[in-house]
N, C-alpha and C positions, 0 to 999 in steps of 0.2 A: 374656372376661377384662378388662374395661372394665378401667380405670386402671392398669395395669399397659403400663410402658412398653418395646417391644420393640426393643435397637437394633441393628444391623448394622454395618460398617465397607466405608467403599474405601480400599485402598490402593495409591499409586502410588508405583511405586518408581526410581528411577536416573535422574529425569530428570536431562540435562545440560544444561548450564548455563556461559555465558562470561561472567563478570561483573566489573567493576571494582572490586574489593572489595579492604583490604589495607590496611597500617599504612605500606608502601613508596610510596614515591610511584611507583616504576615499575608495583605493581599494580594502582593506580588506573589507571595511561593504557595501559599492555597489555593488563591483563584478564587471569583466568587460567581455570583450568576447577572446577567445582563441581558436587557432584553432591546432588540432593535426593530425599527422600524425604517423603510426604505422608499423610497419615490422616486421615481424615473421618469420625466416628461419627455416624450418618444412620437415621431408622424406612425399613427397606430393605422391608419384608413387601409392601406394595402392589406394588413394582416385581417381587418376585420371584412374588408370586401370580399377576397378571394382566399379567405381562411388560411391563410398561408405562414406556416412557424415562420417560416424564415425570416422572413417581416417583420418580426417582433424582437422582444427582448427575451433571452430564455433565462427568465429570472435564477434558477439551479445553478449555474454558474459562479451567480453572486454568493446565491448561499453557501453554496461548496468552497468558495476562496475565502468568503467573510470566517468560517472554522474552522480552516487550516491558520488566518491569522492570528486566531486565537492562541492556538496552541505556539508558535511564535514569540508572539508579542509580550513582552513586559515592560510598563510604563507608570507614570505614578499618576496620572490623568485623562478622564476620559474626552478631554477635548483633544487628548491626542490619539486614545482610539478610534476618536470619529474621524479624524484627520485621516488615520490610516485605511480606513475602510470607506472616507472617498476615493482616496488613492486608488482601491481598490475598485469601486466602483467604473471608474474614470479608465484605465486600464481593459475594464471587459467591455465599455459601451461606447468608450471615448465621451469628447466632451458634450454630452447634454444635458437638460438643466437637469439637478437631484435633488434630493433634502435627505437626511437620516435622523432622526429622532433615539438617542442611543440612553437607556435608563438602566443603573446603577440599579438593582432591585432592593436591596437591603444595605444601604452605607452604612459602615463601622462607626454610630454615634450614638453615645449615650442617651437616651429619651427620646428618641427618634426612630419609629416604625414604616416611615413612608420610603419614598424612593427619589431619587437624584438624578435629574436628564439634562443632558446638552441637546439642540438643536442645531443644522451649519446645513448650509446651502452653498451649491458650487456650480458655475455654469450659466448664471443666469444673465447674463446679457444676449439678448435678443435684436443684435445690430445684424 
């Protein structure tokens, strides 16, 4: 089935995450907690045919670079962490299609217990 392109996904889910992020200046120099989620659409068929790493994507990479940026990074938003950790993304796999789902677990607001997420997708043209 020559030209016909076959794709697969990884996805990693709940990494944790302490990162200096926040519009407070207290969240810049405390840091708080953040949880991320990752999606890689990848031609997966070689790795799962002939079980073969190399094929694939070795997600631990991602992880390993995504919390060193951490400790890095100070920003006052998290559309800009996500920004930096497609970069990153993009950087260990080059360009194929992604998504990150990146949640703020606890924002600094008064009457408000829930949590705060950006979504961003990079790559996706399939010309």
């Amino acid at each position: 089935m020559s030209g016909y392109l076959s794709l697969g996904a990884i996805e990693v889910k709940d990494i944790r995450l302490w990162a200096h992020v926040g519009v407070l200046e207290q969240e810049r120099i405390s840091g708080q907690l953040f949880s991320l989620d990752f999606k890689l659409w990848l031609e997966l068929d070689e790795a799962a045919q002939k079980d073969d790493l190399s094929a694939s994507a070795d997600y631990s990479l991602a992880i390993s670079d995504i919390h060193q940026l951490c400790f890095e990074l100070r920003c006052l938003t998290i559309e800009h962490f996500s920004e930096k950790i497609l970069d990153c993304l993009d950087r260990i796999y080059g360009p194929v299609p992604m998504k990150v789902f990146l949640r703020k677990c606890s924002p600094p607001i008064p009457g408000f217990s829930g949590s705060v997420a950006v979504e961003r997708r990079r790559n996706w043209s399939f010309e």
